[in-house]
C-alpha positions in Angstrom: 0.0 0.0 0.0 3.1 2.4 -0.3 3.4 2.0 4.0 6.2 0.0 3.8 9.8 -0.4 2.6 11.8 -3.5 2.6 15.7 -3.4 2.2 18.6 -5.5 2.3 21.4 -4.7 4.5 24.9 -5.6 6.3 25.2 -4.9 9.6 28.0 -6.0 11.5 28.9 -8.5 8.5 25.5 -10.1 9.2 22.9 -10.0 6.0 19.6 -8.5 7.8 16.5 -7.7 5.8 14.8 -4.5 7.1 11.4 -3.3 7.0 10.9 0.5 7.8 7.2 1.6 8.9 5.2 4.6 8.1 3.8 5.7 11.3 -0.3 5.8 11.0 -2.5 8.8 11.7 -5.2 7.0 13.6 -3.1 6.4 17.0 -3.7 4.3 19.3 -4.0 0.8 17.4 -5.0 -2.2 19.8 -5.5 -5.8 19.9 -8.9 -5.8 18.5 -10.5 -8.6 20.9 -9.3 -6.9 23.8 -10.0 -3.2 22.7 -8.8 0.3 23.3 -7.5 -0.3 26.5 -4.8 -0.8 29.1 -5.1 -4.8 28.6 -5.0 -4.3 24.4 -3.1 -0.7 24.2 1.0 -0.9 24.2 3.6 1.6 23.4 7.3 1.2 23.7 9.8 2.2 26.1 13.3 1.5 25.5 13.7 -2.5 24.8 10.4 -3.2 26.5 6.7 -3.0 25.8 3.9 -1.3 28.6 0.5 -1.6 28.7 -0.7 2.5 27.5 -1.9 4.4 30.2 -5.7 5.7 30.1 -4.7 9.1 29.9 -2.2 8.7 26.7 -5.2 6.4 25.3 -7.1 9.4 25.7 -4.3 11.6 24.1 -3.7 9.7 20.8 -7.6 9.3 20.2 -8.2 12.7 20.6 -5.5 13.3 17.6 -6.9 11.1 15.2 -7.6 12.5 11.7 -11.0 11.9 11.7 -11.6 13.6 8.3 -9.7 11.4 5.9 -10.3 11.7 2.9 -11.2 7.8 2.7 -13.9 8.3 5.2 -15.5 11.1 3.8 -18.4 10.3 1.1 -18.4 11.9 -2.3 -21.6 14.0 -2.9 -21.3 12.3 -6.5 -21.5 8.6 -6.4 -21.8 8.1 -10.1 -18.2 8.3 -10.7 -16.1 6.5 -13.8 -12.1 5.6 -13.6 -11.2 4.9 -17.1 -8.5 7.6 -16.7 -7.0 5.5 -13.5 -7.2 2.0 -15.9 -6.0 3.6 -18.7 -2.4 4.3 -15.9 -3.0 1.4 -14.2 -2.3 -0.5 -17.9 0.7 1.6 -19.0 2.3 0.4 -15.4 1.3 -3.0 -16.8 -1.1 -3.9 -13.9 -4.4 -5.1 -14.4 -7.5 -3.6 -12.2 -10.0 -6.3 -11.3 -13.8 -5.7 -10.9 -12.9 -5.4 -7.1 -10.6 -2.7 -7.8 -12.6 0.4 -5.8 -12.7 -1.6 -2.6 -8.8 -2.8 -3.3 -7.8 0.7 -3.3 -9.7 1.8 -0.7 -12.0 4.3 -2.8 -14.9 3.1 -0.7 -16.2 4.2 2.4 -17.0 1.6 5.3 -20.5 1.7 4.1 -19.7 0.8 0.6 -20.3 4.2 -1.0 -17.3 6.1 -3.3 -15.2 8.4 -1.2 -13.5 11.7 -1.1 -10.4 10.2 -3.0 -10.2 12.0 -6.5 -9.4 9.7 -8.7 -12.4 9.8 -10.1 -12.4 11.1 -14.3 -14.8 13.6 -13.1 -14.2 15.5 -9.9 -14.4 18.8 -8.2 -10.8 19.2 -7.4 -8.5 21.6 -9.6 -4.9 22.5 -9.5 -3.5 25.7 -10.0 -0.1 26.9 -11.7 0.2 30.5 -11.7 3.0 32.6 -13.3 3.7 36.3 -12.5 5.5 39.5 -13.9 8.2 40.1 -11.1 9.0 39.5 -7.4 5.1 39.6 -6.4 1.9 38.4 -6.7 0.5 41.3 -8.2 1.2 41.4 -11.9 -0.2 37.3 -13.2 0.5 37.1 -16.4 -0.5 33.3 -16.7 -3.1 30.9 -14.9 -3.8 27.4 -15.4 -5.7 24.9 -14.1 -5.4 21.4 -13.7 -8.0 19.4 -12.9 -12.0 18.3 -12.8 -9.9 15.0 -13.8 -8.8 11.9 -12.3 -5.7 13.2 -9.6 -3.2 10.8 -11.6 -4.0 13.0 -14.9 -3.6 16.0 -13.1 -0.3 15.5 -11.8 1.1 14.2 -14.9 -0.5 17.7 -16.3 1.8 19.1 -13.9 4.7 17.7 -14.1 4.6 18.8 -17.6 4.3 22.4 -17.0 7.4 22.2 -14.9 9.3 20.4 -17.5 8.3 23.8 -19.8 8.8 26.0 -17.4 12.3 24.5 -16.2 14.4 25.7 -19.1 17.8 24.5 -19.9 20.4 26.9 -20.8 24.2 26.3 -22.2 27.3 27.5 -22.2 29.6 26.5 -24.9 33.2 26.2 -23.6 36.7 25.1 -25.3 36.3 21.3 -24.5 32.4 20.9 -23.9 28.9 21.9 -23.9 27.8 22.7 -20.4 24.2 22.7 -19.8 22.4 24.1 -16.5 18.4 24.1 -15.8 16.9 26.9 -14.2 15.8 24.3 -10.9 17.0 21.0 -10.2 14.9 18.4 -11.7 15.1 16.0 -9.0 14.4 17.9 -6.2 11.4 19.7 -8.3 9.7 16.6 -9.6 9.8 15.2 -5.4 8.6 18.7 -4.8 5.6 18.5 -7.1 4.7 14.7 -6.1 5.0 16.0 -2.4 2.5 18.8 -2.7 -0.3 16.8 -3.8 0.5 13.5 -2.1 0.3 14.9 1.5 -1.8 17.7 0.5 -4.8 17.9 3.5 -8.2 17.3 0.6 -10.5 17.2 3.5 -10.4 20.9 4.0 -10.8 21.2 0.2 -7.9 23.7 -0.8 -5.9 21.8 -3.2 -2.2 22.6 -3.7 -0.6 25.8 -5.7 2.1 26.6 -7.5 3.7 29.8 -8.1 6.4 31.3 -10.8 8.0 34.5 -10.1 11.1 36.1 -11.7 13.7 34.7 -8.9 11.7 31.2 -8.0 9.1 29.2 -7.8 6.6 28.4 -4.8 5.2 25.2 -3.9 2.4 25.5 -1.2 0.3 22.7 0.3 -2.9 22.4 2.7 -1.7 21.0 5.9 1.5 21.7 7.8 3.2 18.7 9.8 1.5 16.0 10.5 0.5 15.9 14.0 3.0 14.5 16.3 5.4 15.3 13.9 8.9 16.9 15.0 10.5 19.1 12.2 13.3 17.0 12.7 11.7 14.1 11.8 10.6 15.4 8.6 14.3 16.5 7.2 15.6 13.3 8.5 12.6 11.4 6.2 9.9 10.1 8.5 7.2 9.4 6.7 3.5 9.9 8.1 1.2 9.6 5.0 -1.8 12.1 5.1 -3.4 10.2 2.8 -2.4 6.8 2.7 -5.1 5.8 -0.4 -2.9 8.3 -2.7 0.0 6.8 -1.2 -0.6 3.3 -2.4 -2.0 4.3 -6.2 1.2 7.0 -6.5 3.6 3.9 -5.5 1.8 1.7 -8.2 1.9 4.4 -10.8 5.8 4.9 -10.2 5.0 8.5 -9.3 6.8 7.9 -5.8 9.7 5.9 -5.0 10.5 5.0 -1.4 9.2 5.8 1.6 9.9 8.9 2.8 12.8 9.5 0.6 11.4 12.5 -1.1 12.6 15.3 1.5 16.4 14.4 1.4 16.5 14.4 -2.5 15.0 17.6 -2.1 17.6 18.3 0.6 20.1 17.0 -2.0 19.9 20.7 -3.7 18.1 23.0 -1.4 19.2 23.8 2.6 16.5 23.6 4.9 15.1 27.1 4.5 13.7 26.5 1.5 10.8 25.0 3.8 8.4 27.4 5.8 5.8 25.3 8.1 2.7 27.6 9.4 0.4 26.1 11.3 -1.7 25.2 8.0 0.5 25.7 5.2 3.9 24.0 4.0 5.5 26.5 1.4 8.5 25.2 -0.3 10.2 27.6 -2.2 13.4 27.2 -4.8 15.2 30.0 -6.1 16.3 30.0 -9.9 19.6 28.6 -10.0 22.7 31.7 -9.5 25.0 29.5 -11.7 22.3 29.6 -14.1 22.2 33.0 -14.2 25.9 33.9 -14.4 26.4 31.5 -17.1 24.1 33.1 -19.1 25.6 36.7 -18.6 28.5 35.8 -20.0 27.3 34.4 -23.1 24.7 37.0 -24.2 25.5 39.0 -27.0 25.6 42.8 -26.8 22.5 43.6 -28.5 20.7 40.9 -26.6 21.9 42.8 -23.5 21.1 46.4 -24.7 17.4 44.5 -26.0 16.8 43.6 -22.4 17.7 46.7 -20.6 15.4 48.3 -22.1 12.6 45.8 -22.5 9.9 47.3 -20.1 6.7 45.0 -19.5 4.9 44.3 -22.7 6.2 46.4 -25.5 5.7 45.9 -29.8 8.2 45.7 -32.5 8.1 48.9 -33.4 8.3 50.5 -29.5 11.3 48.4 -29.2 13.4 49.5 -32.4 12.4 53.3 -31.3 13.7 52.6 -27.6 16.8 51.5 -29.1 17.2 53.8 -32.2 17.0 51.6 -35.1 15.6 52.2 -38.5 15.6 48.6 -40.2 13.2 46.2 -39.4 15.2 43.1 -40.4 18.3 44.9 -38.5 16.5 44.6 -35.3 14.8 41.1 -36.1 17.9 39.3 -37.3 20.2 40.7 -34.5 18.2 41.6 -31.7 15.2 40.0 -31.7 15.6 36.1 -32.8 18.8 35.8 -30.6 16.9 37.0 -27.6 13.9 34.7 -28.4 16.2 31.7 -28.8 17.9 32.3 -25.9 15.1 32.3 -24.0 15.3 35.9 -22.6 12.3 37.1 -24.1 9.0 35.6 -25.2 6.2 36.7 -27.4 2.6 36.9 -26.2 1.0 35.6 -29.0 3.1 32.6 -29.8 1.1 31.5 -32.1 0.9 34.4 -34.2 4.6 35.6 -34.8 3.8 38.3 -37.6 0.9 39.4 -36.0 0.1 43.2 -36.1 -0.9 42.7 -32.6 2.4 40.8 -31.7 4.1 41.9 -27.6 7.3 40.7 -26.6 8.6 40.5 -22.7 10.8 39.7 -20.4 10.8 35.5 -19.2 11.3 34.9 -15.6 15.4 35.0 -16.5 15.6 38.1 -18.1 13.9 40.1 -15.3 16.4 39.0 -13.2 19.4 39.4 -15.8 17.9 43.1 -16.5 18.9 44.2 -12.6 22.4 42.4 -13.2 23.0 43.7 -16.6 
């Protein structure tokens, strides 16, 4: 169910298997026959095991998350999953009739639950992009979602693989390449978000572009009982273990709790900001990134992008910067700047179009303040 991990090991030139345990979110678990009680309640101390005393029964019980999303009932229960088949089939395993009860998308009275994997659902993620440091100039909103989670995600993923450009520097011996975030660490990011996100309250996660980085918020801050140290060292306490065990089918996570320290692997600590209902991860663009490109871009793209302000036309640009031919300013200025990346045009689509705006990518603000 994506709970679990089992490795091999040596320790102490002794071959060991080890299993490693996600703790659960429904504390305390007792021996059913003899209830939640001193007699059927045990917690550990040390080397030993002691009955649990009433008043930590009392404790954990009164934690529980009592609004999973596998306990609370969808207000649609005529729901399809051809999407989650369709996945299910490229992973090359087979869902049986049984399959909704399997993955525990039924409640305990046998009706669909608040798990969206559904191909039609009310949940929607949003990707926003904005002009600058803030969040007051959007110049780009997108929504992903009304769709089975699984399509969602992949959705994006995608936009992050757009949006996470490569640049390169050519050098005497090599081509060196540098993306604007680490892959790695963004991809764990993403799958992060929206595995642990907290659906019950029904605010999905968000992400965010600015000019310097990207933000990645989720519903939900730690888990409760949760130390931050625990976290960055990679316990794992699944919020929603049903999404847990799909994601590990699908691929779409690896091992347990291992998606913090290969996040950890290219961003420090303070990249994560806990509130008490909000984790915000945030990753700025990459300073190597930046420098690299400095030094390759050529004078006119430089003297295009100091003056670049907001969204400005053809012919606004070639008066800014004094030039009488078109194909001057086209073949020197403007198609380097475009293929670099620096600039793009806001109707893509449209490249000759009377109507045609160019501005500055999330890069080139930034290299505008350096240049």
């Amino acid at each position: 169910m994506g709970l679990f991990d089992v490795s091999a090991e040596t320790i102490e030139s002794k071959d060991v298997i080890k299993i490693t345990l996600a703790s659960g979110t429904e504390k305390p678990y007792y021996i059913k026959k003899l209830g939640m009680s001193e007699k059927g309640t045990f917690v550990r101390v040390g080397t030993a095991v002691e009955p649990m005393s009433v008043k930590m029964i009392e404790s954990l019980f009164a934690k529980r998350t009592r609004n999973s999303i596998g306990k609370i009932k969808s207000p649609n229960q005529n729901l399809a999953f051809e999407q989650l088949k369709i996945y299910y089939e490229g992973a090359k395993k087979t869902l049986n009739q049984q399959f909704a009860s399997n993955l525990e998308l039924l409640t305990e009275e046998g009706q669909y639950n608040y798990v969206a994997l559904a191909d039609v659902n009310g949940m929607s993620i949003k990707v926003a992009k904005y002009n600058g440091l803030d969040r007051v100039d959007l110049i780009e909103n997108n929504e992903y979602g009304y769709c089975s989670l699984i399509k969602a995600v992949k959705q994006v993923l995608d936009k992050m693989e757009v949006e996470n450009k490569t640049l390169a520097k050519i050098t005497p011996k090599e081509r060196e390449e540098k993306r604007l975030w680490s892959p790695v660490a963004l991809r764990e990011a993403v799958i992060n978000a929206i595995v642990h996100n907290d659906y019950a309250s029904e605010v999905p996660p968000k992400f965010e572009f600015f000019d310097d980085r990207i933000e990645i918020t989720s519903f939900g801050s730690l888990p409760q009982g949760m130390t931050e140290i625990e976290f960055f060292e990679g316990y794992s306490v699944p919020r929603n273990k049903e999404l847990m065990r799909v994601f590990r089918d699908l691929d779409l996570v690896e091992h347990l709790g291992s998606g913090v320290p290969r996040i950890l692997r290219s961003y420090g600590k303070e990249c994560f900001k806990f509130t008490e209902n909000f984790l915000r991860m945030t990753f700025p663009v990459s300073e190597q990134v930046t420098e690299q490109v400095t030094e390759q871009v050529s004078e006119q793209v430089k003297e295009l992008i100091s003056i670049l302000d907001k969204e400005m036309n053809r012919q606004e640009i070639q008066t800014k910067l004094g030039l009488s031919h078109r194909e001057n300013f086209r073949s020197n200025y403007l198609k380097p700047a475009l293929e670099q990346g620096f600039i793009e045009m806001t109707i893509p689509d449209k490249p000759n179009s009377s109507l045609q705006k160019y501005r500055l990518t999330i890069l080139g603000r930034q290299l505008k303040v350096k240049l």
